[in-house]
N, CA, C and O atoms as CSV, one atom per row, in Angstrom:
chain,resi,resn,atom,element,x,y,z
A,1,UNK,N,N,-19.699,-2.483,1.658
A,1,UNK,CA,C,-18.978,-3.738,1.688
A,1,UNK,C,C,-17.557,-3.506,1.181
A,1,UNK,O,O,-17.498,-2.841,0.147
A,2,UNK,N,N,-16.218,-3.986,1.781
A,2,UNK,CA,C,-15.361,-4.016,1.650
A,2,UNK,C,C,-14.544,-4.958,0.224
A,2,UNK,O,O,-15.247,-5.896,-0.151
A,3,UNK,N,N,-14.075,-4.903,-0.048
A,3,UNK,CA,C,-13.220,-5.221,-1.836
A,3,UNK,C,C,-12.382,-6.148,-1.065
A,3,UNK,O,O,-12.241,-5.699,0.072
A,4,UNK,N,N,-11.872,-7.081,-1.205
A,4,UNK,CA,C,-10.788,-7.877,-1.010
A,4,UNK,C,C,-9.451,-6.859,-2.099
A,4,UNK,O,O,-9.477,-6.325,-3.208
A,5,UNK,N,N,-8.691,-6.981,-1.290
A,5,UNK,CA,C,-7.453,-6.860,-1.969
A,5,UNK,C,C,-6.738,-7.636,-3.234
A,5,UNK,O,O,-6.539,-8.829,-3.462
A,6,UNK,N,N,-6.412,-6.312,-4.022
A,6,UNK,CA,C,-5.819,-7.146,-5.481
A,6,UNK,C,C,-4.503,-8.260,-4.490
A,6,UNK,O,O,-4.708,-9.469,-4.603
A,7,UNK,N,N,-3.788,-8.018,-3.978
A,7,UNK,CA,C,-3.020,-8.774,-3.326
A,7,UNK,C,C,-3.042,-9.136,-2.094
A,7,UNK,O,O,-2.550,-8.385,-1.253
A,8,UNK,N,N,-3.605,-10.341,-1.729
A,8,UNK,CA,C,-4.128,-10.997,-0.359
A,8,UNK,C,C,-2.827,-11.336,0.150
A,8,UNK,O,O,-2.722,-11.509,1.364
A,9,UNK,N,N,-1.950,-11.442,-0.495
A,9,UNK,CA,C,-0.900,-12.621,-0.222
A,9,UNK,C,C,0.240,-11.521,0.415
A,9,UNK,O,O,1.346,-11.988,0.690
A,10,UNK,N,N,0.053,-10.423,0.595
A,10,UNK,CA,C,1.059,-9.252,0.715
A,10,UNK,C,C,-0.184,-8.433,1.783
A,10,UNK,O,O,-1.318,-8.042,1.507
A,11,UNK,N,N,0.833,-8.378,3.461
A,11,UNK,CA,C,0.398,-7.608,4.222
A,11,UNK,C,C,1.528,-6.541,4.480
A,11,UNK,O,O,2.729,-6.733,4.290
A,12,UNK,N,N,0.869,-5.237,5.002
A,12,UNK,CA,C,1.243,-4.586,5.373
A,12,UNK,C,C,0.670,-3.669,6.795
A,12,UNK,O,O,-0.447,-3.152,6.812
A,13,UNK,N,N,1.714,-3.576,8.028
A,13,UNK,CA,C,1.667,-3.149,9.118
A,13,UNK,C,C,1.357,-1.816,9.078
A,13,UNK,O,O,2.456,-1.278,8.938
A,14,UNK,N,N,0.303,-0.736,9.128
A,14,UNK,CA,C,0.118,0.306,8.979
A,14,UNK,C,C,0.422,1.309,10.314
A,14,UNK,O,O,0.966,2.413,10.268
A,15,UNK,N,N,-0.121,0.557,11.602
A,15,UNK,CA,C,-0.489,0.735,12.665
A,15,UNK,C,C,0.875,1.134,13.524
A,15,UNK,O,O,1.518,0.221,14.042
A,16,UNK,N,N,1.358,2.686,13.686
A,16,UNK,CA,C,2.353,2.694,14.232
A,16,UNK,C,C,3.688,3.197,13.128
A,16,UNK,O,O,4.874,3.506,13.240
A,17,UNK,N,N,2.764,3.073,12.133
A,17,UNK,CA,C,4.122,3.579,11.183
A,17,UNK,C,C,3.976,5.575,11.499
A,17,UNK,O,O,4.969,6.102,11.999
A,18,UNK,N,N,3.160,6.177,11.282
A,18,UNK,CA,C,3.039,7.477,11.847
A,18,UNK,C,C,2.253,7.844,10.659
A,18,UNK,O,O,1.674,7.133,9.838
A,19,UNK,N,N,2.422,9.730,10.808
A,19,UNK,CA,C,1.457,10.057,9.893
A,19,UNK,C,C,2.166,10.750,8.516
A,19,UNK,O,O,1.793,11.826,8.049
A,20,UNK,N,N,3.404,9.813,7.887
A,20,UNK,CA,C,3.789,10.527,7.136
A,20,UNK,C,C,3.358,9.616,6.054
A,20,UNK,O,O,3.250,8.411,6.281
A,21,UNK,N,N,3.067,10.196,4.718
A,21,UNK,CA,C,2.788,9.414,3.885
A,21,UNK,C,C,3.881,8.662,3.061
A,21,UNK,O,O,3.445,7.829,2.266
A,22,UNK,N,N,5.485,8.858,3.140
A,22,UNK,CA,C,6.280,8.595,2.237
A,22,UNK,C,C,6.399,6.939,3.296
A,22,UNK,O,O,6.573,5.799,2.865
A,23,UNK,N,N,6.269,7.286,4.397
A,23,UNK,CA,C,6.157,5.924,5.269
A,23,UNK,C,C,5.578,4.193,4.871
A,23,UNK,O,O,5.892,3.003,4.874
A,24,UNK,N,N,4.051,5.612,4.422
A,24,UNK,CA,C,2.985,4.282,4.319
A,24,UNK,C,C,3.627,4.034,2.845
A,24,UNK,O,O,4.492,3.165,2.958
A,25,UNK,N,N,3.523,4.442,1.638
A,25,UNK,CA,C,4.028,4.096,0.395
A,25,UNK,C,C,5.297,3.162,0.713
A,25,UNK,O,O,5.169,2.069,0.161
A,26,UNK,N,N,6.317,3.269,1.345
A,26,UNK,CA,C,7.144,2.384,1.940
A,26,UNK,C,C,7.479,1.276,2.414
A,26,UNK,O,O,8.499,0.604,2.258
A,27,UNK,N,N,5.755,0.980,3.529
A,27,UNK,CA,C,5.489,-0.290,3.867
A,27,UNK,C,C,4.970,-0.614,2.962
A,27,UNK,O,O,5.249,-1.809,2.866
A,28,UNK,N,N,4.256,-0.301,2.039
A,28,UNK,CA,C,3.503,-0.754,1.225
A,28,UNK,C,C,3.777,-1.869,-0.197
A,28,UNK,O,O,3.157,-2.719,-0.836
A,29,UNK,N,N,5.222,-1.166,-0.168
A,29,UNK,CA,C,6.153,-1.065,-1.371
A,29,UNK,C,C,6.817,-2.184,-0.935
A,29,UNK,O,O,7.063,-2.916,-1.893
A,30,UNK,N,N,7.337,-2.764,0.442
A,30,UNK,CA,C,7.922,-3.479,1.261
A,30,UNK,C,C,7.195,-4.952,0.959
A,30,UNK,O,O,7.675,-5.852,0.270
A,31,UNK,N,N,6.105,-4.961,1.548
A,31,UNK,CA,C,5.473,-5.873,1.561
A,31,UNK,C,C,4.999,-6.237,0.600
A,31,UNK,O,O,4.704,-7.427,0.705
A,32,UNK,N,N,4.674,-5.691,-0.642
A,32,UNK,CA,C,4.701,-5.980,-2.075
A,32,UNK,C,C,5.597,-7.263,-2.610
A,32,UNK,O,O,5.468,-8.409,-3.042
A,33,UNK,N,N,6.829,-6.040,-2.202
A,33,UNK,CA,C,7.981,-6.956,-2.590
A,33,UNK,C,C,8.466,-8.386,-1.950
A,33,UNK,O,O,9.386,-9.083,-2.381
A,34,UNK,N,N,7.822,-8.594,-1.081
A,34,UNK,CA,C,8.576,-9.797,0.357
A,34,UNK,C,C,7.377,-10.401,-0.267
A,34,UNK,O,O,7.930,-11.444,-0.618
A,35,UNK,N,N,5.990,-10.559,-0.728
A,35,UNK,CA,C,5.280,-11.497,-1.649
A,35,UNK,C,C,5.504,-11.831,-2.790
A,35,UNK,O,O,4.852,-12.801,-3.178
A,36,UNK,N,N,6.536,-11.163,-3.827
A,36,UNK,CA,C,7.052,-11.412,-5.055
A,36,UNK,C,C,6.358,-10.665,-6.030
A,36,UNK,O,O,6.484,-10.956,-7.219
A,37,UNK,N,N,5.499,-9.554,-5.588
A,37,UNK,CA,C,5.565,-8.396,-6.641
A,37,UNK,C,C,5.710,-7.425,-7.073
A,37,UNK,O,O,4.925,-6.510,-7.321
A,38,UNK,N,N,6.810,-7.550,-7.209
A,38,UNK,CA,C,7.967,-6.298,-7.533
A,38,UNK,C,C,6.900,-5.218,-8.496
A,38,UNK,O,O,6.187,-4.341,-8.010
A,39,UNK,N,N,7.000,-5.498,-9.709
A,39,UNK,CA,C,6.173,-4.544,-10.570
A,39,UNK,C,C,4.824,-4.076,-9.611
A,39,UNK,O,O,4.934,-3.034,-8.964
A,40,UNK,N,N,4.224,-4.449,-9.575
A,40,UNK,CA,C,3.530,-4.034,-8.678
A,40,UNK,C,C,3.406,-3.052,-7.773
A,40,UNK,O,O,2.648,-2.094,-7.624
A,41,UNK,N,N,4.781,-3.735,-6.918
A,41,UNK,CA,C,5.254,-2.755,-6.138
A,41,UNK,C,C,5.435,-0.855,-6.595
A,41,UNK,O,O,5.145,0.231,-6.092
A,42,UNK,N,N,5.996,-1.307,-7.660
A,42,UNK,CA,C,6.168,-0.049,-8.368
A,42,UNK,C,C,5.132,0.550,-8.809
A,42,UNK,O,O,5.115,1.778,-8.896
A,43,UNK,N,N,3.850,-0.388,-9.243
A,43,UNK,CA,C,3.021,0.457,-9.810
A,43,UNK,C,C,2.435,1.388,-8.604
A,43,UNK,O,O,2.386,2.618,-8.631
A,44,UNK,N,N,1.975,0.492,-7.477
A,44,UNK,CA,C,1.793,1.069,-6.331
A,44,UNK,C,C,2.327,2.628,-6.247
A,44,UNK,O,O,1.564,3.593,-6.183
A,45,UNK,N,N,3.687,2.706,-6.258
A,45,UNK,CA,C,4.327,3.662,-5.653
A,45,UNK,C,C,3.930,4.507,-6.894
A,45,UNK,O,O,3.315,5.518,-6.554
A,46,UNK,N,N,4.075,4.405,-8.027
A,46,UNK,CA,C,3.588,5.418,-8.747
A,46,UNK,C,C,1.906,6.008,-8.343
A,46,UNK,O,O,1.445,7.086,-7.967
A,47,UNK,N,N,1.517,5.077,-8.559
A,47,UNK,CA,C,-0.280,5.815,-8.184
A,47,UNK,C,C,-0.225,6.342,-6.844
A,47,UNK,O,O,-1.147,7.114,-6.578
A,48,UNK,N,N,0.533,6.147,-6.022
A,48,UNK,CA,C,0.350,6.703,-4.767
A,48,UNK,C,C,0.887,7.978,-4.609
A,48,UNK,O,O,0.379,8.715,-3.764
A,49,UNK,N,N,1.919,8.402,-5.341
A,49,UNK,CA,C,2.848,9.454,-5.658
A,49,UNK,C,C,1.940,10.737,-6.732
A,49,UNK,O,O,2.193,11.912,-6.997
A,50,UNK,N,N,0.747,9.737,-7.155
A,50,UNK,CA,C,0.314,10.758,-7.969
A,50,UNK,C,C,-1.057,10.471,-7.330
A,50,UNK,O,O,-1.960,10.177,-8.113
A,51,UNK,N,N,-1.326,10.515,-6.062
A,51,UNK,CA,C,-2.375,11.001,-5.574
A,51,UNK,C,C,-2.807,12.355,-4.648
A,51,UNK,O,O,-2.009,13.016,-3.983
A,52,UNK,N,N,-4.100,12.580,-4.753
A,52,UNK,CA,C,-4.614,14.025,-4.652
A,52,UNK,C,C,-4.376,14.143,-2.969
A,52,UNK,O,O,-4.253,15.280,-2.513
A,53,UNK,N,N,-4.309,12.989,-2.047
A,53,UNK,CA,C,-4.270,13.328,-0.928
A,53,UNK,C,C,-3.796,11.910,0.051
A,53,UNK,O,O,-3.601,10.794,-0.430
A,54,UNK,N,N,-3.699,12.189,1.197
A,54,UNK,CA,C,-3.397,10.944,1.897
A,54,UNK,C,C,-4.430,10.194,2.361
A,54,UNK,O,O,-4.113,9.205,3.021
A,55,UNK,N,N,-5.652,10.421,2.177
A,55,UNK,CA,C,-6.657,9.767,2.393
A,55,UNK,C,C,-6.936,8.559,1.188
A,55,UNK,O,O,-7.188,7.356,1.249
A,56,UNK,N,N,-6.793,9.322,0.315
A,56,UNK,CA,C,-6.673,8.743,-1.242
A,56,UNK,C,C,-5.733,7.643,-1.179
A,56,UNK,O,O,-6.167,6.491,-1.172
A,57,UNK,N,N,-4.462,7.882,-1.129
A,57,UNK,CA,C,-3.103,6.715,-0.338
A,57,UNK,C,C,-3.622,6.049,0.190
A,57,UNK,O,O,-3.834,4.949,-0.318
A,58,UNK,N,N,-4.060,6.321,1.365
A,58,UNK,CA,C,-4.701,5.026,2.421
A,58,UNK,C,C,-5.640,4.026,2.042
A,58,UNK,O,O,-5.731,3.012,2.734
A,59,UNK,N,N,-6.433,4.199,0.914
A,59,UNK,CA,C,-7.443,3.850,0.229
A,59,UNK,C,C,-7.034,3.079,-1.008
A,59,UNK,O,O,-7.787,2.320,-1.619
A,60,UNK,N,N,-5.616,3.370,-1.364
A,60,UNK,CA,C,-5.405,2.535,-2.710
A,60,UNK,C,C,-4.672,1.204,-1.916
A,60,UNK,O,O,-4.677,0.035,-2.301
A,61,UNK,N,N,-4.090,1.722,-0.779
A,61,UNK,CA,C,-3.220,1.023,-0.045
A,61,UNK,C,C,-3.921,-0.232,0.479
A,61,UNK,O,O,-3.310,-1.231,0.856
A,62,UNK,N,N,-5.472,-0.081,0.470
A,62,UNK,CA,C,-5.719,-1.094,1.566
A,62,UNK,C,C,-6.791,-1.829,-0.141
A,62,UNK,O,O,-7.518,-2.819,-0.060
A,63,UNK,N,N,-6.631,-1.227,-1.127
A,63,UNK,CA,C,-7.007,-1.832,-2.314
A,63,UNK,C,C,-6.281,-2.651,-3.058
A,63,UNK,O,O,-6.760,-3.287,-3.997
A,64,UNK,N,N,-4.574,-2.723,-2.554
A,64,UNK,CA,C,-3.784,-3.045,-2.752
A,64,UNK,C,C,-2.935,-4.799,-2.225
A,64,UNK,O,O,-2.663,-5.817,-2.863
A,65,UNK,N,N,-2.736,-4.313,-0.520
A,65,UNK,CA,C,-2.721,-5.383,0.174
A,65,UNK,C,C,-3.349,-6.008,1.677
A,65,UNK,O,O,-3.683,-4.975,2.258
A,66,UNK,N,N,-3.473,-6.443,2.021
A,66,UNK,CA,C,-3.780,-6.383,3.548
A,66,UNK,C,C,-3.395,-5.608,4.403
A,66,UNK,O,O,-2.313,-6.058,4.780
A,67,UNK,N,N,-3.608,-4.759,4.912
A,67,UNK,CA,C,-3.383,-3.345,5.767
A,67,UNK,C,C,-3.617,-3.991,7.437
A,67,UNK,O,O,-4.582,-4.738,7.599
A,68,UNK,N,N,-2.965,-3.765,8.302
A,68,UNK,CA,C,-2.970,-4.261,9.536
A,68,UNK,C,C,-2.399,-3.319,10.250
A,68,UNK,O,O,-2.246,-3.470,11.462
């Protein structure tokens, strides 16, 4: 069963961004911010920056906000 996202209110377009990871941290970081959470945003980018792989990324990412 799937987790709802700590932030429902913040989507992000995954689909088409490619396969780089500084990308997805990017949209991620984006759409954070265009919902009003900046800190957040940041924390994001830190845990994502200090993850073991991009699978791992993809996984905090969609723990994070709505992934589309």
């Amino acid at each position: 069963m799937l987790k709802a996202p700590q932030y429902p209110d913040a989507e992000a377009q995954l689909s088409g961004v490619g396969g780089n990871v500084y990308s997805v941290i990017s949209c991620v970081q984006r759409a954070l911010r265009k919902a009003g959470h900046r800190e957040a945003a940041t924390e994001f980018s830190t845990a994502a920056r200090n993850a073991q792989s991009y699978d791992e990324v993809l996984q905090l990412a969609m723990h994070t906000v709505v992934v589309t």
